[in-house]
N, C-alpha and C positions, 0 to 999 in steps of 0.2 A: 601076744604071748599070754596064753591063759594057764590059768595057776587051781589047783584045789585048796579054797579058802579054808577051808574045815583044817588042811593037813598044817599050811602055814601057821595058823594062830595057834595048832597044836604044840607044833615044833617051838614057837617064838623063844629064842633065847633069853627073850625079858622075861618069860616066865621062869626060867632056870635061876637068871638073877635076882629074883624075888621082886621086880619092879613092878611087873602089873602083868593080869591073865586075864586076856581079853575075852568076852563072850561070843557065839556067834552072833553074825547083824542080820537082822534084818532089814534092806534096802533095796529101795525102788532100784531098776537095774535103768533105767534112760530118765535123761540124757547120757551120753558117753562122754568118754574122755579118750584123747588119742596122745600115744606113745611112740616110741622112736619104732617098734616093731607091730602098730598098729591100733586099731580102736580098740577097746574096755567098756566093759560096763563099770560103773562106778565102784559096786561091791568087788571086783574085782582087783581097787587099788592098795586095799590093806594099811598097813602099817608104812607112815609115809614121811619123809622129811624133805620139808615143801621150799630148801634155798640151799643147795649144794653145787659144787664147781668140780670139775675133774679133769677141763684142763682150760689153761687162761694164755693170753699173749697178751702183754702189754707195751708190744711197739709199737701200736698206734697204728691208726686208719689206714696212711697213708703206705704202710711198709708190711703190716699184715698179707700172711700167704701161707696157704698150707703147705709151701715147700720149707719152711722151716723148723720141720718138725718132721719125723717120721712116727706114723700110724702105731707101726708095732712095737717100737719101744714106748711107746705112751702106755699102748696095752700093758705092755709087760709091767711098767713101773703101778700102773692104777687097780689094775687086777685084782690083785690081793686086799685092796681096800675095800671094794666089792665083797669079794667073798665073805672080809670078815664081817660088811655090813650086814650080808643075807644071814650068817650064821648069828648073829644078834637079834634077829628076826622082823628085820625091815625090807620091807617086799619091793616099795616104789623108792625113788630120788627124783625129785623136781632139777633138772640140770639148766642153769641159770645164766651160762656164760650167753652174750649177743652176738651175731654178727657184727663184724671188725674191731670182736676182742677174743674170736679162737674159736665161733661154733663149729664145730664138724660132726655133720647128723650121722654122718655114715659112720667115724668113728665110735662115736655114741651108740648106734645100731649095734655095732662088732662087742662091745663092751656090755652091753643089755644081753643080747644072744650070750655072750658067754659066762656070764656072772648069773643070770637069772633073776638080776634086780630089772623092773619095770623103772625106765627112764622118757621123763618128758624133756623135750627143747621147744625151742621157741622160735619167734619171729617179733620185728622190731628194732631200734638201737637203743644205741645206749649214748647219752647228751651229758651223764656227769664228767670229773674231771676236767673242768673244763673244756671239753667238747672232744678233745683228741681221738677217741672212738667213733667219732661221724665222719662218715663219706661226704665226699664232698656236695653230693647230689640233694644231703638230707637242706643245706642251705636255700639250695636255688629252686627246687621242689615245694608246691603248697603241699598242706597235710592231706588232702583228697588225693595227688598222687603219691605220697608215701604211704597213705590206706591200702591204696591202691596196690603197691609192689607187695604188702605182707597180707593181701589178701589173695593177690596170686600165689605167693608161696603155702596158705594154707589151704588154697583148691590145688594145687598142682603139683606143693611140694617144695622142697628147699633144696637150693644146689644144684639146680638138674638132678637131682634124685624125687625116688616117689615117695621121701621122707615127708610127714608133716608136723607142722607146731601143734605143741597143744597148749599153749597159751601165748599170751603177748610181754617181752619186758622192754621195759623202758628204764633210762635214767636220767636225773633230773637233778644239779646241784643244790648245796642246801641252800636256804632260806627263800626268798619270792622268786616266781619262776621266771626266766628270761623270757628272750622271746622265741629262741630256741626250745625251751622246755615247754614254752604254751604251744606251740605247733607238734612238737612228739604225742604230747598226752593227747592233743584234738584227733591226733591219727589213728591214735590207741584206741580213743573211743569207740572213732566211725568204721575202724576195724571189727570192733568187738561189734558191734549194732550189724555189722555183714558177714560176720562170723561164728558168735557165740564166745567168743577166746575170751578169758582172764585176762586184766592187764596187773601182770606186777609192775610195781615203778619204786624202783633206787630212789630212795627220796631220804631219808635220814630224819629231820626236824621238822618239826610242825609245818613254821610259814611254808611250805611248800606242797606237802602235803592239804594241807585245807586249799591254797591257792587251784589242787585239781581237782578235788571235791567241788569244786565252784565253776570249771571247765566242764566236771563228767553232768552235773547240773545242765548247764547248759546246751550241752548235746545232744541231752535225753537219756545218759546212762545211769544206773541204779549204782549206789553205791557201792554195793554187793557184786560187781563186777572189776573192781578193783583191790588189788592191796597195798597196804604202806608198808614198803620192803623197810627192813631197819629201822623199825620203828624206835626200838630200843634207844635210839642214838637221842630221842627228844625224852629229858628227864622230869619233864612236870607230867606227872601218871595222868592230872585231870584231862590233857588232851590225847591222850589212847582212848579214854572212855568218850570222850566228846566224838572223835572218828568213828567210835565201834557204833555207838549209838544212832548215828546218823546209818550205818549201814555195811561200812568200810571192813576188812578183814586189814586185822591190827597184829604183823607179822614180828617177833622180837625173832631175829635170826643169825641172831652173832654168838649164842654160847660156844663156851670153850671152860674145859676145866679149872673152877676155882669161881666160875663166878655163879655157882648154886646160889647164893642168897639174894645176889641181884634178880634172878632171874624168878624166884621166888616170890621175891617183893613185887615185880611185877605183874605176875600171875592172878598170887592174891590179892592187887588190886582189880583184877578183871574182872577175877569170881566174886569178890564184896561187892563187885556193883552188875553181878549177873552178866555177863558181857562172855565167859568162856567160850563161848559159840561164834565169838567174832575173832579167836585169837588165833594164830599159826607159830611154832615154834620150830628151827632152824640152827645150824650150826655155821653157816657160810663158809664152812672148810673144803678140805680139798688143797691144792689144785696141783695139777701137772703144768711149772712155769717155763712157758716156752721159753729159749735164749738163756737157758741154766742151765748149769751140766749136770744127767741126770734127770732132770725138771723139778732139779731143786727140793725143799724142803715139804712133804707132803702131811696137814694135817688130816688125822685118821677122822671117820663115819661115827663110829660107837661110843663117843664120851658122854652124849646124848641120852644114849638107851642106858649105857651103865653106869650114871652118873646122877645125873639129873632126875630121871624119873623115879628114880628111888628116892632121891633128895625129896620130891615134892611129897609122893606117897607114906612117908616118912610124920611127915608134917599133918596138913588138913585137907590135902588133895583126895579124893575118893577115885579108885579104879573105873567107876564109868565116866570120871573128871578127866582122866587120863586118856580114856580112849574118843574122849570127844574132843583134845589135842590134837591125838598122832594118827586117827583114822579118819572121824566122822567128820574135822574142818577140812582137811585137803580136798576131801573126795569132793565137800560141797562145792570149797572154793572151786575149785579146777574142772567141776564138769563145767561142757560146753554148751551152754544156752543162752541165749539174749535175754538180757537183765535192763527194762525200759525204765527208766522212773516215770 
């Protein structure tokens, strides 16, 4: 899906909101990035918020099935979240839910096409929660044949569809990693090393996060092909800067209104210690919940745009601060290249 950048950044509703008026970019257009409705060049991705859900099932591995759900009322209920994200003026959404917790590429496709936001899905599981989102195969499988299945899916496609990931997520309970969590990340990696894909990984607190810092080490992946989803969740700032520093893309991605100053304190510890270039910022809202009537309580796209980045712009944040947030990290993060250490 290709878009005239020039018109979007014109349009951007954040510029109506007085939050920030982006310049044009000049950027290298390869490597690409691939979407639910095809490859990108990176300039391409715009204005992006890199950990959003749009629709979740949380019955568990075992009982997960797209017959639980019908496609078009999903549409119907999500739709208008979309639009009013596009009308905000955010072009991309990184769509985060994993297999056997509600991915559906095709419905993501129908949803992309019709809203006109650029959406990525992915390939991968997901091991937090204590594991209840793993198939049973993620067990009895070494990590070279679970490489294996998400590296088919990213040549071949997901679902029997010619849908492909463009990135890898993972999840990983807090604190030190099981032995389940060291076998997902190891797969993530040698995916990424056969792929180029991003790995996000659900990770929350430190000990876990540096424990795959020390796995992607070992593998030969660069730090810089990883991020620490929910970063937010670990409260000593000095290890976001210790992650970022090594290399790591240091994601806070739980805003919701009210918590401008948390997210602020954050920020400006990035920028104090030079580090904005390593940060991703996210709202983890959404979701259409399967097994709810209706699909239940849906939080909206735009508290983000119109809340928050005024918040910072406000303060000490500088407007090319801002769009090396909401443009210039996603794009890096998320293009697909092999990143060796």
């Amino acid at each position: 899906m290709k878009t005239n950048r020039r018109n979007f950044l014109k349009d951007s509703a954040l510029v109506l909101a007085g939050a920030v008026a982006l310049p044009s970019l000049k950027i290298k257009s390869d490597p690409s990035l691939i979407t639910v409705t095809g490859k990108i060049a990176p300039d391409e991705l715009g204005i992006t918020l890199p950990h959003e859900h749009l629709m979740v099932d949380f019955i568990g591995a075992k009982s997960v099935s797209k017959n639980r759900y019908n496609r078009s009322e999903v549409i119907k209920k999500v739709l208008p979240y979309l639009n009013d994200l596009k009308a905000a003026g955010c072009h991309t959404l990184v769509e985060c839910t994993p297999a056997y917790l509600g991915r559906d590429a095709v419905l993501l496709q129908k949803l992309a096409k019709k809203s006109g936001i650029q959406i990525l899905t992915n390939t991968g599981y997901y091991g937090a929660r204590n594991n209840m989102y793993l198939p049973e195969h993620a067990y009895l499988e070494s990590a070279d044949q679970l490489a294996s299945r998400w590296i088919n899916e990213f040549e071949n496609g997901l679902d029997n569809t010619s849908i492909k990931p463009g990135f890898i997520k993972i999840g990983v309970d807090r604190g030190k990693l099981s032995t389940i969590d060291r076998k997902l990340i190891t797969a993530a990696c040698r995916t990424h090393l056969a792929s180029g894909l991003t790995i996000a990984a659900h990770t929350g607190t430190a000990p876990g996060a540096f424990d795959q810092l020390e796995v992607l080490k070992k593998e030969g992946v660069d730090p810089s092909a990883w991020i620490w989803v929910h970063a937010q969740n670990e409260k000593d700032k000095t290890l976001h800067v210790l992650a970022a520093k090594r290399g790591a893309w240091v994601e806070f991605d739980g805003y919701g209104e009210g918590k401008e100053q948390e997210y602020y304190e954050m920020l400006l510890n990035m920028k104090q210690n030079k580090l904005l270039h390593r940060v991703l910022i996210s709202q983890d809202a959404g979701w259409y919940h399967v097994g709810e009537e209706n699909g239940g309580d849906f939080k909206p796209f735009k508290p983000l745009f119109e809340k928050l980045l005024s918040y910072l712009k406000e303060r000490e944040f500088r407007q090319e601060e801002i769009e090396q947030l909401i443009v210039k990290n996603p794009m890096e993060a998320y293009q697909i290249t092999v990143r060796k250490s």
